[in-house]
N, C-alpha and C positions, 0 to 999 in steps of 0.2 A: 923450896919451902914457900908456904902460901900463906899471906894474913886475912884474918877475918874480923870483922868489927860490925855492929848492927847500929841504927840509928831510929828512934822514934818509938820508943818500950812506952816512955812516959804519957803521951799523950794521952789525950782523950777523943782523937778524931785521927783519921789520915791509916795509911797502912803503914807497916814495920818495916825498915830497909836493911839489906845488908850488903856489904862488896867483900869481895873476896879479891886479891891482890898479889901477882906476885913481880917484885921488884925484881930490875935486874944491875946487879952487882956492875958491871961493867958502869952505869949509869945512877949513880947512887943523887940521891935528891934531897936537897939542902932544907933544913924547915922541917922539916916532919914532926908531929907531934898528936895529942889528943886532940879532937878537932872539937871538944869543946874550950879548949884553950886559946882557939885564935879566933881572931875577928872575921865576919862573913865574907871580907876582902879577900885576905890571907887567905882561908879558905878554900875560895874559886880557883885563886892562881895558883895554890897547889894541889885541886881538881884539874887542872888542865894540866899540869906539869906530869902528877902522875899518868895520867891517863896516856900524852906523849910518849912517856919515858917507861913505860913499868912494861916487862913481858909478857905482860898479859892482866886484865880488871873484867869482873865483872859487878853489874849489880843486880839484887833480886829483892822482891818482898812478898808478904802474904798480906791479905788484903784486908779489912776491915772483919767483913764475914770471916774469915779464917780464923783473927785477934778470938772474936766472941764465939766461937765453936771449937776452940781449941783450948784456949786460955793465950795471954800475952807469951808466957815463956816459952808454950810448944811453938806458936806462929814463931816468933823470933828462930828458934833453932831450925824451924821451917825453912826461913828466908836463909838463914846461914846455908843450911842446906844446898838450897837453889839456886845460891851462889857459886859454890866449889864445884859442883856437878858441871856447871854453865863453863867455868873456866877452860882454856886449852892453850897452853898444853896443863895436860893434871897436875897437880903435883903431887910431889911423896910423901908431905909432910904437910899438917895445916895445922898455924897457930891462932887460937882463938881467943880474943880479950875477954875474959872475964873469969867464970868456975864452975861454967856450964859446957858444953862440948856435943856439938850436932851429932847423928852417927852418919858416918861417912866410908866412903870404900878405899879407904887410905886412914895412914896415919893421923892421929888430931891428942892435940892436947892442948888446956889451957891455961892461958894465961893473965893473971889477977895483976890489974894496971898494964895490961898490954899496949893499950892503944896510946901509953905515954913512953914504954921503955920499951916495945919492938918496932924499928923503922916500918914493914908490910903491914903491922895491925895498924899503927898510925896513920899509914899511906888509906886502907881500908875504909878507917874510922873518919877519913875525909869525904873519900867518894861516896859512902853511905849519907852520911850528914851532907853532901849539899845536894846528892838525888833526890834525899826528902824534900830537902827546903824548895827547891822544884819542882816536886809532886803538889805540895800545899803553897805554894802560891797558884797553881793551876787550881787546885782546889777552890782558893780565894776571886778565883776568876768567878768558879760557878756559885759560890755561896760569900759573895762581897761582905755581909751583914756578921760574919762573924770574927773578921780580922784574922783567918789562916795566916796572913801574909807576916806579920807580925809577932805572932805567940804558936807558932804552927803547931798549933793543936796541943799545946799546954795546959794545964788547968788554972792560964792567969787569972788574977782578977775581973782583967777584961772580956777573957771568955767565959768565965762562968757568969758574967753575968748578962751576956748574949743568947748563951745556952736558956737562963732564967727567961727574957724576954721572949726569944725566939720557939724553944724547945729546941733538941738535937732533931740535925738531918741526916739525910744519906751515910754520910762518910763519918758519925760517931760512934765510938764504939759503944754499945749497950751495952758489954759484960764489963765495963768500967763503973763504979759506983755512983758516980755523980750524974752519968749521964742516965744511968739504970735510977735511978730516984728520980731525976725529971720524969721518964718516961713512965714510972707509975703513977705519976699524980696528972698527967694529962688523961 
């Protein structure tokens, strides 16, 4: 059995991530949790634990263009997708946090607060959340002026009002409302 967990629905910028995870029982991993629950610390160190210890992680995402030609929910169950396909060994069964459910060439059902009450969607819900957080500091490498590094692509204060000064670049989503309202009035 395989967890699934996505990371980065909210934003305004950046692409959607997902991991698919499957733990292995012999090696059970201490911590696990929603990984908006822990500090970016905590986090890492149990990105790397899992990654050691689980029989198998992957991670996947759909890109920005994808977000805006699909809609946010299809991209997500995209990346979920491109997760579990990427995994090996397969597996027989995939749990998915939330009450949506990609289609897959296996068993899938979901699960509502997964990624706090099933160890693999937990495990998932980490690697997805610090692959982003990785993608958008790379991000913040190439677009300094908008503090990726910091609000990764939130619709803080502080980026919308970067957004305001700057306008959106490359990596914002258009079919997002605030970004699609700058972008008509330039």
């Amino acid at each position: 059995m395989a967890g699934v967990d996505e990371a980065g629905r909210g934003p305004l910028a950046g692409p959607v991530t997902a991991a698919c995870v499957l733990l292995d029982p012999a090696h059970p991993i201490t911590g696990l949790a929603d990984s908006k629950g822990l500090g970016a610390a905590r986090r890492e160190e149990l990105a790397r634990e899992i990654r050691a210890r689980a029989l198998a992680w992957t991670v996947a995402s759909a890109s920005v263009e994808e977000i805006d030609a699909l809609n946010i929910l299809q991209a997500t169950l995209l990346a979920m997708r491109r997760a579990v396909l990427e995994i090996n060994p397969h597996p027989d069964e995939v749990l998915v946090d939330g009450n949506r459910c990609p289609t897959l060439p296996c068993a899938v059902r979901a699960v509502v607060r997964g990624d706090a009450t099933v160890p693999a969607i937990s495990a998932a819900s980490i690697l997805a959340k610090t692959a982003r957080d990785a993608l958008m500091d790379e991000l913040h490498q190439e677009h300094p002026a908008y503090g990726f590094d910091r609000h990764r692509g939130y619709p803080t204060p502080e980026h919308l009002a970067a957004l305001g000064r700057l306008g959106p670049c490359e990596v914002h989503r258009r079919s997002f409302a605030p970004v699609r309202a700058l972008t008509a009035r330039r």
